[in-house]
C-alpha atoms as a printed R data frame, in Angstrom:
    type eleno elety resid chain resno       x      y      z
1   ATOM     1    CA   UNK     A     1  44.032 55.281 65.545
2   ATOM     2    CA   UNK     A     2  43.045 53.848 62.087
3   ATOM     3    CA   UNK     A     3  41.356 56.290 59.715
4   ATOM     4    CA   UNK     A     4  38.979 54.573 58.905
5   ATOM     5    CA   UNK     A     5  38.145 53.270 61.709
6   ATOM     6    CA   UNK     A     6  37.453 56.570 62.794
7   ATOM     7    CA   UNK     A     7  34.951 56.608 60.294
8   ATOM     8    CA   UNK     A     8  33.062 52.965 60.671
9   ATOM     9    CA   UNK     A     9  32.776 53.171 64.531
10  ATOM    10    CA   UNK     A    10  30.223 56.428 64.305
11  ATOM    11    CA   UNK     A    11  28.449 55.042 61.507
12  ATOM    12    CA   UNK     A    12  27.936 50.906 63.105
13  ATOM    13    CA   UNK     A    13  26.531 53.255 66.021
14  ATOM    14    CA   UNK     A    14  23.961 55.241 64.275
15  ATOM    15    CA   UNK     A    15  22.874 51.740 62.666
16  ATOM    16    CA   UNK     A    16  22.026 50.227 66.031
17  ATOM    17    CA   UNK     A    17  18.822 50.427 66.534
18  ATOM    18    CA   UNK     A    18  16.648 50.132 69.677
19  ATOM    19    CA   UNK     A    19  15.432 46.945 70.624
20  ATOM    20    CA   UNK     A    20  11.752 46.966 69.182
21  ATOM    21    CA   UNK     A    21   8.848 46.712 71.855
22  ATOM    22    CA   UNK     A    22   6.156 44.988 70.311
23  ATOM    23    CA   UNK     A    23   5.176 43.541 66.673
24  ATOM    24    CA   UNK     A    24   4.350 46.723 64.760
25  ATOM    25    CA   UNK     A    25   7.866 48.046 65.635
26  ATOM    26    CA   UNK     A    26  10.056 45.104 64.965
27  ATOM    27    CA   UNK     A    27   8.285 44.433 61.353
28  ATOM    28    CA   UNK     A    28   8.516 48.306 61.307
29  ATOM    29    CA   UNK     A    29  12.125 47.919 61.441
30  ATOM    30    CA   UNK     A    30  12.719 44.577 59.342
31  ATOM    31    CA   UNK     A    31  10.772 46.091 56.708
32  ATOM    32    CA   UNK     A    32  13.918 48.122 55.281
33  ATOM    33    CA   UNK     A    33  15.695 45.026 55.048
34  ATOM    34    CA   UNK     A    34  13.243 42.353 54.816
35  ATOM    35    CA   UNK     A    35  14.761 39.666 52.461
36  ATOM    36    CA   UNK     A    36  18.108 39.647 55.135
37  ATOM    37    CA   UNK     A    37  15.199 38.695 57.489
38  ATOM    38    CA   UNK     A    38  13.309 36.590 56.143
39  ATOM    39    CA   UNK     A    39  15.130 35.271 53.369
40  ATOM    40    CA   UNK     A    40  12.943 36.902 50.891
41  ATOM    41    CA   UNK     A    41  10.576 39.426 49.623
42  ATOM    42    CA   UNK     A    42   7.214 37.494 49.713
43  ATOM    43    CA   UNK     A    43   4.122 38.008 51.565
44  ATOM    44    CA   UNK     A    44   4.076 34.467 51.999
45  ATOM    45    CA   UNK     A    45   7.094 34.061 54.280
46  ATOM    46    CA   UNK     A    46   6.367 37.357 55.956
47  ATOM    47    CA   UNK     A    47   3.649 35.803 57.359
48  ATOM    48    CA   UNK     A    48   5.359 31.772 58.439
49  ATOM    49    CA   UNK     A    49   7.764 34.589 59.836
50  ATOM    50    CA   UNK     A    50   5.010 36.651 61.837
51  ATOM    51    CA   UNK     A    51   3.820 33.595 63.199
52  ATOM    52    CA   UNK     A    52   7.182 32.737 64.288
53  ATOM    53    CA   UNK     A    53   7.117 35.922 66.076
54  ATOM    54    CA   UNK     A    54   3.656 35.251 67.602
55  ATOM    55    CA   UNK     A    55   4.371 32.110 68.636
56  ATOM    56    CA   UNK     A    56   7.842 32.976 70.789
57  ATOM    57    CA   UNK     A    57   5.291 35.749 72.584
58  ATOM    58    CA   UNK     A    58   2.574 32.810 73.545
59  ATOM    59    CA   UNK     A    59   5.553 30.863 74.719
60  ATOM    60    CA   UNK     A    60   6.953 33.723 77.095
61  ATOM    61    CA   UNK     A    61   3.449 35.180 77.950
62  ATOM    62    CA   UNK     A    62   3.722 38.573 76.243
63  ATOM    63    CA   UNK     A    63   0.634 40.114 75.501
64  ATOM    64    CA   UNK     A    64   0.043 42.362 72.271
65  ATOM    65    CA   UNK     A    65  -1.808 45.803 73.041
66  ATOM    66    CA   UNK     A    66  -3.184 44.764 69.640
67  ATOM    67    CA   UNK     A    67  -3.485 41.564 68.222
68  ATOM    68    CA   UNK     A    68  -2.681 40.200 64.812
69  ATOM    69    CA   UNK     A    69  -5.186 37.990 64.761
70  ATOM    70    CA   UNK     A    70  -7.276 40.565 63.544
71  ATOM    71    CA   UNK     A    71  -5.256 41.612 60.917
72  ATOM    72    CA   UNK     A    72  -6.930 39.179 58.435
73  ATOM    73    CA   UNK     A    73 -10.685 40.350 59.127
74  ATOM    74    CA   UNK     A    74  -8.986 44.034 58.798
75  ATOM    75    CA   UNK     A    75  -7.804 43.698 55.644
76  ATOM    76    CA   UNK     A    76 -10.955 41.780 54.337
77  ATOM    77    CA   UNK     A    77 -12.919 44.837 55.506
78  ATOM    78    CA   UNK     A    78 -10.679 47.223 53.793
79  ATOM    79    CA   UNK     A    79 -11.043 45.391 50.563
80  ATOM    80    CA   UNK     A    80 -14.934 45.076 51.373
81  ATOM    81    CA   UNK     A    81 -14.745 41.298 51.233
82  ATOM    82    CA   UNK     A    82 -17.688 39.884 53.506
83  ATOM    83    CA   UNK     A    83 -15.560 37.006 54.298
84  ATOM    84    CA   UNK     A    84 -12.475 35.379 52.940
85  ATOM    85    CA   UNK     A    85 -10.988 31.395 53.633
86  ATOM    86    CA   UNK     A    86  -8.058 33.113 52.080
87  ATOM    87    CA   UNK     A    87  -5.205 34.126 54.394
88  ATOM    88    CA   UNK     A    88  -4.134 37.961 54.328
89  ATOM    89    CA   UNK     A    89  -1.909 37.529 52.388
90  ATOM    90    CA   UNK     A    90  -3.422 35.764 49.229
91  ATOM    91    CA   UNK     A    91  -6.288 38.717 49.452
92  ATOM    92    CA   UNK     A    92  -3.486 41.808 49.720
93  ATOM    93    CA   UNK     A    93  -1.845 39.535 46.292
94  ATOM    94    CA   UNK     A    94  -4.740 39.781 44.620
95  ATOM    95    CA   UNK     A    95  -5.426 42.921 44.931
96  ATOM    96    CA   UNK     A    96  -1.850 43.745 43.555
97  ATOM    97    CA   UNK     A    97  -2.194 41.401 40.548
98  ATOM    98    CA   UNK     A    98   0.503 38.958 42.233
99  ATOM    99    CA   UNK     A    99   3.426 41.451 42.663
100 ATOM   100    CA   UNK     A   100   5.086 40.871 45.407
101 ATOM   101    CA   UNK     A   101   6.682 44.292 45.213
102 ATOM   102    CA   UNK     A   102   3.609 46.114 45.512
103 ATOM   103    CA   UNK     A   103   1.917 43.518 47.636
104 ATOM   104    CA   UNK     A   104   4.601 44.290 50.145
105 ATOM   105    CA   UNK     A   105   4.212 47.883 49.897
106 ATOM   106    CA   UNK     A   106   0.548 47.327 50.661
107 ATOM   107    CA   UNK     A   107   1.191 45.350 53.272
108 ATOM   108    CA   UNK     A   108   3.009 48.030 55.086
109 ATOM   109    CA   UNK     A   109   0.470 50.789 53.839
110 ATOM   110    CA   UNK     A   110  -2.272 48.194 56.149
111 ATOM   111    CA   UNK     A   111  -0.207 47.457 58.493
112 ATOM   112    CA   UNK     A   112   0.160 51.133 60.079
113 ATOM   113    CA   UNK     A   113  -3.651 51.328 59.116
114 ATOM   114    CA   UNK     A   114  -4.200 48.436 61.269
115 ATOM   115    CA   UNK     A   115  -1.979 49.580 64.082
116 ATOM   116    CA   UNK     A   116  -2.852 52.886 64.507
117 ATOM   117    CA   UNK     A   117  -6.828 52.362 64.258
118 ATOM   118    CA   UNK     A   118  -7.030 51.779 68.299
């Protein structure tokens, strides 16, 4: 057998990963690689791309344990914003003087905030 191939197969292997169970877990796992996902690094299309996600579980019945819905009035709250017309993801740009960078970061940092406050 090929030497390298020796080498590749155990490596593709340890790189499959398991098929993720809900919403938390599959931006859990796009997150390392997000612009190969959704084309970029913006908060923007993160969320057209969450609602993608959202609408393909409406379509096949899939409940959330949690839903997203409430993400925006979460992150409001954590910014101690009474109310906001703005979507989630203008407030979390804001609040990192329009870098997407960090706003992605912060995004994240939320998001487990959000998911694990059941």
């Amino acid at each position: 057998m090929n030497g390298y191939l020796l080498i590749v197969i155990p490596y593709l292997q340890n790189q499959i990963q398991k098929t993720p169970e809900n919403l938390y877990e599959y931006l859990q796992q796009i997150g390392f690689r997000l612009p190969m996902y959704i084309g970029s690094k913006s908060l923007k299309d993160l969320q057209i791309h969450i609602e993608g996600y959202r609408a393909a579980e409406r379509v096949n019945n899939i409940v959330e344990r949690k839903d997203f819905m409430h993400f925006h009035d979460f992150v409001a709250s954590e910014y101690r914003l009474s109310s906001s017309g703005e979507g989630w993801p203008k407030i979390i740009l804001k609040h990192c003087r329009n870098n997407e960078d960090s706003a992605i970061e912060e995004f994240y940092r939320l998001l487990d905030r959000f998911y694990l406050e059941s």
